[in-house]
C-alpha positions as CSV (number, residue, x, y, z in Angstrom):
1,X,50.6,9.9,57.2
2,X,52.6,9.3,53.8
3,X,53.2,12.3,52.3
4,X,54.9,12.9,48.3
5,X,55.5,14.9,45.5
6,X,54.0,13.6,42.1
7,X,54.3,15.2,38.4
8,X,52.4,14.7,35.4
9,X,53.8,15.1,32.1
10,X,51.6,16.5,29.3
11,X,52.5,16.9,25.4
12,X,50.5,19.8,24.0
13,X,50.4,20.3,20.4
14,X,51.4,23.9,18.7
15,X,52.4,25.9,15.8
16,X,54.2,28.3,16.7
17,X,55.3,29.9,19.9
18,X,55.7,33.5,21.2
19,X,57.8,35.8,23.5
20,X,56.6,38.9,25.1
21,X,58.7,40.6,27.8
22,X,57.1,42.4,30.6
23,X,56.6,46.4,29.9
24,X,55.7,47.4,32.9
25,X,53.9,45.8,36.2
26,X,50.9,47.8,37.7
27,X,50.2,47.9,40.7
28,X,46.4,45.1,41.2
29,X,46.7,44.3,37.3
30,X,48.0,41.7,35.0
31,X,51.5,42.8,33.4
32,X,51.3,44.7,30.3
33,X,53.9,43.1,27.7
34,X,55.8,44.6,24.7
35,X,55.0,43.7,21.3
36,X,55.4,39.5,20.8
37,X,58.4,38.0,19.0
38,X,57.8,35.2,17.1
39,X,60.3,32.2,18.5
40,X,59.6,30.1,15.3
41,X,57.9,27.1,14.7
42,X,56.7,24.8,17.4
43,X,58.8,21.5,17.3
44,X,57.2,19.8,20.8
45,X,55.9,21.2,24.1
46,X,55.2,19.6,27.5
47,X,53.2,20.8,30.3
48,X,54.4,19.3,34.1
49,X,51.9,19.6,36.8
50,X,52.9,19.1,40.1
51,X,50.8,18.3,43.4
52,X,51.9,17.0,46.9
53,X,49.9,14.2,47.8
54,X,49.1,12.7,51.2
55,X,47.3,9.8,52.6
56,X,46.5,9.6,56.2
57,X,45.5,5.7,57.2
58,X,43.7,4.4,60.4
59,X,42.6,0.9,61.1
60,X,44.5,-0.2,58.0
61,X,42.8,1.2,55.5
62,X,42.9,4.6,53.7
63,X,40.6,6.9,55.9
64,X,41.9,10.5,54.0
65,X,43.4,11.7,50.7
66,X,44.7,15.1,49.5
67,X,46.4,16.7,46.7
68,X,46.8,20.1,46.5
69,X,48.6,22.2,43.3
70,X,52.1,22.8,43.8
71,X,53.5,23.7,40.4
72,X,53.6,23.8,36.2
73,X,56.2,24.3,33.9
74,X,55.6,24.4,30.3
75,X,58.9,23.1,28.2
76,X,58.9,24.2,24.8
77,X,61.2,23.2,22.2
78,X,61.0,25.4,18.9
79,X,62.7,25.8,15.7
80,X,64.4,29.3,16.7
81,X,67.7,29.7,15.7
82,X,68.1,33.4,15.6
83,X,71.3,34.6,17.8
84,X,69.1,38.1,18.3
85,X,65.6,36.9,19.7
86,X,67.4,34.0,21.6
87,X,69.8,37.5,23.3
88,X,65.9,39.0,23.3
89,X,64.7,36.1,25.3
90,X,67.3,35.3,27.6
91,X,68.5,38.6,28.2
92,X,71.9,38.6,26.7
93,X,73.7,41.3,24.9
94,X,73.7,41.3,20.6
95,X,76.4,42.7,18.8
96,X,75.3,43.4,15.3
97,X,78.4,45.7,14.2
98,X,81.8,45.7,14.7
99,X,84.6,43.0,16.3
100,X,81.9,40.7,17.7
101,X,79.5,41.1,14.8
102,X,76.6,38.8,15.1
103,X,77.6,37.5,18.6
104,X,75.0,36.9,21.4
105,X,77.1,37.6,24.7
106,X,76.1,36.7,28.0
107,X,76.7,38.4,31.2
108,X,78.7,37.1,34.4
109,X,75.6,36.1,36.1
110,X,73.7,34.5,33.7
């Protein structure tokens, strides 16, 4: 049996593009999100789709195939360049006042 990973690529048009954090999680629901930030315009997006393929042969030829749904990841690129909503996104600290005035700062873990 030959077993393997495969991914297909996907370019998906868009305008803009959106952030929402989570608010809160209940409990055999969908998340409820904050209010959406806008991230800018859209500059390109791709969509990867991953499945794990196998083939099992007999008799030389092909007798079985099966892919099954691993995966997606959407990759966005956008035209954001604010040092707040990117801290908003990525879960940084902003300092808008004082010695580090307009700084995004990122913790130890990130």
């Amino acid at each position: 049996m030959a077993f393997a990973y495969k991914t297909l690529k996907v370019p998906i048009g868009m305008r803009r593009s959106y952030f929402g954090a989570i608010a809160t999680e209940p409990v055999n629901s969908h998340p409820i999100y904050e209010s959406p930030v806008s991230m800018g315009e859209g500059v390109k997006c791709e969509l990867s789709i991953t499945t794990a393929t196998a083939s099992i042969y007999g008799d030389d030829v092909d007798l079985l195939d099966i892919e099954t749904f691993v995966g997606a990841q959407a990759d966005a690129e956008t035209a954001c360049d604010d040092l707040e909503t990117n801290a908003l996104i990525f879960g940084h600290a902003y300092a808008s006042s004082g010695d580090d005035a307009s700084v995004e700062i990122s913790g130890v873990d990130d």
